[in-house]
N, C-alpha and C positions, 0 to 999 in steps of 0.2 A: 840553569837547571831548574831552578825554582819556576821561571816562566814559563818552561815547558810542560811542567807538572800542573801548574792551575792552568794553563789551555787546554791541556787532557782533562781534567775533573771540570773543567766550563762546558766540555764537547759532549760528554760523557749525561751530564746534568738536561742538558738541551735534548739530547737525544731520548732519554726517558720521559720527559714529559710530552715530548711530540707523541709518542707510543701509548703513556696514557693519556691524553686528552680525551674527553668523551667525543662521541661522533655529533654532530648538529642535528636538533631537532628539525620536522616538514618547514618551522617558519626561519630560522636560522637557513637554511639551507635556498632558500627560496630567494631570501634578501642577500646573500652571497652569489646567487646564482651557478649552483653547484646543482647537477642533475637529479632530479626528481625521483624516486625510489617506488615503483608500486605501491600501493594502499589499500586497506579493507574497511567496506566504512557500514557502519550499521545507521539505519534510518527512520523514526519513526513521528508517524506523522496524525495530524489529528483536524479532521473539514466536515464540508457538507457535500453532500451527493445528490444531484439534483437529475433525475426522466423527465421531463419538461410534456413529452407528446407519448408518451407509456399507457395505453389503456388498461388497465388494473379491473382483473375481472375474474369472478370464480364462479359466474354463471349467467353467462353470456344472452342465453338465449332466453332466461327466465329473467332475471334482475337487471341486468343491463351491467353498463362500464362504468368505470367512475377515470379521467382523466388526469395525467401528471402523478408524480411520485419524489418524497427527497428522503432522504434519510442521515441521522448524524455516522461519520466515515471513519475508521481507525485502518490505517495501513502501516507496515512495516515491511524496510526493504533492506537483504542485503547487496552493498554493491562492491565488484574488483574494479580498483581503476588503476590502469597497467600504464596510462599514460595520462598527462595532466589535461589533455586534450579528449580523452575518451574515455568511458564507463560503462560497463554491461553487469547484470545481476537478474533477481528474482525476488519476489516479495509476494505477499497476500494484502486483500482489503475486505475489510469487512461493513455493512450497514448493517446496522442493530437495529435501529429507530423508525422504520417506516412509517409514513405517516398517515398515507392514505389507506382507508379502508375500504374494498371491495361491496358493492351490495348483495346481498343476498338473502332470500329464503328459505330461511330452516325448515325443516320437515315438520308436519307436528307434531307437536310432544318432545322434539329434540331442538333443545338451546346449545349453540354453540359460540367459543371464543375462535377466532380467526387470526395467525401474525402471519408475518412473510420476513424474509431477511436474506441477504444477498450476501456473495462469498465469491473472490476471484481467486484464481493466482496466474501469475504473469510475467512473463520475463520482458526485460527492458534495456534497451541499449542508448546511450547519452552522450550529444557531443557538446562541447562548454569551448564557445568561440571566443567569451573573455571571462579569464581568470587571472583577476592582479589580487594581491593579499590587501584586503580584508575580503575582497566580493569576487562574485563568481556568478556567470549565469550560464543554463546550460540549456537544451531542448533532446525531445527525443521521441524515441516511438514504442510500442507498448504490445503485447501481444498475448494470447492464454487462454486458460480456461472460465466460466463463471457457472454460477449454481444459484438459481432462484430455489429457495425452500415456503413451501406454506404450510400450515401444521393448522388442522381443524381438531379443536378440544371440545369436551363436553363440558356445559358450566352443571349441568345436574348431579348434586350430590359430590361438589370439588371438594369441599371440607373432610370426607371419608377417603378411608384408604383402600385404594384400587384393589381389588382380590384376584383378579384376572385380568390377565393383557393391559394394553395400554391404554389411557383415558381418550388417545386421539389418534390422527393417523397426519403422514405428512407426505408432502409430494412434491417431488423433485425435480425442477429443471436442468437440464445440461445443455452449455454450448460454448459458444468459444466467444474472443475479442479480440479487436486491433485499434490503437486508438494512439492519439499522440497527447506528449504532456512539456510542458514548458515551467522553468522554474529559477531565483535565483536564491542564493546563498551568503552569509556574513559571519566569517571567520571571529569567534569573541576568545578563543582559546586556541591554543597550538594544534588538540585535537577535538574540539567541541566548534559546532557550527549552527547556526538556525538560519532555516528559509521557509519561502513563501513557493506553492506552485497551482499551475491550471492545467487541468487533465480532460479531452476530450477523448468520447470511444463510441463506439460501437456493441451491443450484445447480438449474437444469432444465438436466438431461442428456436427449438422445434415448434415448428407453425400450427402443429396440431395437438391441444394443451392435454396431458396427461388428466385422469380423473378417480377420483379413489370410489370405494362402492355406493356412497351415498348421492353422486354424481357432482359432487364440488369437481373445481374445474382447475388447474396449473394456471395463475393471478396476471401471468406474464405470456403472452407466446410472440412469434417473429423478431426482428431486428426491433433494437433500441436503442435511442440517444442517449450517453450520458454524461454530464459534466461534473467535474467536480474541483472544488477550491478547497487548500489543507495549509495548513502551520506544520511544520517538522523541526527534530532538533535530530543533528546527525555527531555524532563519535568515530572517526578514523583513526587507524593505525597506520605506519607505516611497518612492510612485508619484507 
């Protein structure tokens, strides 16, 4: 009777901790070889951005071109990856830093300041032909929207405050992009990861450069190459 009784509370015991046991975390789960669970993984990454053959120009016909463009690159991407093999999402990039500057002839009498600054968004799809834990490397292709900005200011009288309208005017490119990017990765956390990638693309700018009233020119027009190299640290969850 006694024996019966502690095999019932040994059965009893065993079977509540299977029940709470926690479930295994991504790497726990990986080194068991227990099926992979969808993931959402946020990314954000920090490079250079390099137009190599970009003619950069805001008044073509009077000042000429000035050749090549890089600028420092901040993009952030989120991605779903539904399988350990595939990954699709959307993200934006940004260049703040251009470097080249356009030549140009002011009007008389009017000094002005010149930037330009770049802006994508893009959806991207990713296939990762080896991923053992710690590494991963994946490739993929890239596609969206991009927006050249140039904003002519006036430097006369920057110190005072504007009483009417804006000190400057800006003008804006629209068009699209497709471009591939290749990258790999190094698990240092269960959900924390950093990698290295190289992004090649394409922009279609309208061939015929917008101009504001003074007759500055859109810095960028047609297709252009662009490359670019970044550092990222990525945060997944599993869904």
């Amino acid at each position: 009777m006694r024996a019966r009784v502690l095999a019932t509370c040994l059965a009893l015991a065993a079977q509540s901790h299977a029940q709470t046991e926690p479930l295994p975390d991504d790497a726990d789960a990986h080194h068991k070889g227990l099926p992979d669970r969808p993931r959402a993984m946020a990314e954000v990454g920090l490079g250079w951005l390099v137009l190599p053959a970009a003619e950069v120009c805001v008044e073509r016909d009077i000042a000429g071109c000035t050749k090549g463009d890089s600028s420092f690159e901040l993009d952030a991407f989120q991605l779903y990856r539904a399988h350990p093999t595939f990954a699709v999402g959307a993200g934006v990039t940004l260049g703040l830093t251009p470097t080249t500057d356009a030549p140009r002839q002011d009007p008389p009498g009017v000094s002005r300041d010149h930037s330009r600054g770049y802006f994508t968004v893009e959806a991207i799809a990713r296939y990762y032909p080896y991923s053992e834990d710690p590494f991963e490397f994946w490739f993929g292709l890239t596609s969206g929207l991009v927006v050249v900005s140039d904003r002519f200011e006036s430097t006369e009288g920057k110190s005072d405050r504007a009483l009417v309208g804006p000190r400057g005017v800006t003008i804006r490119s629209e068009g699209y992009t497709v471009g591939l990017a290749t990258g790999a990765a190094y698990q240092f956390a269960p959900r924390w990861s950093v990698g290295a990638g190289l992004r090649y693309g394409s922009w279609f700018l309208p061939e015929t450069p917008q101009t504001d009233p003074l007759g500055d020119e859109a810095s960028l027009v047609g297709q252009n190459d662009v490359f670019s190299v970044l550092l990222s640290v990525a945060y997944s969850i599993r869904l």
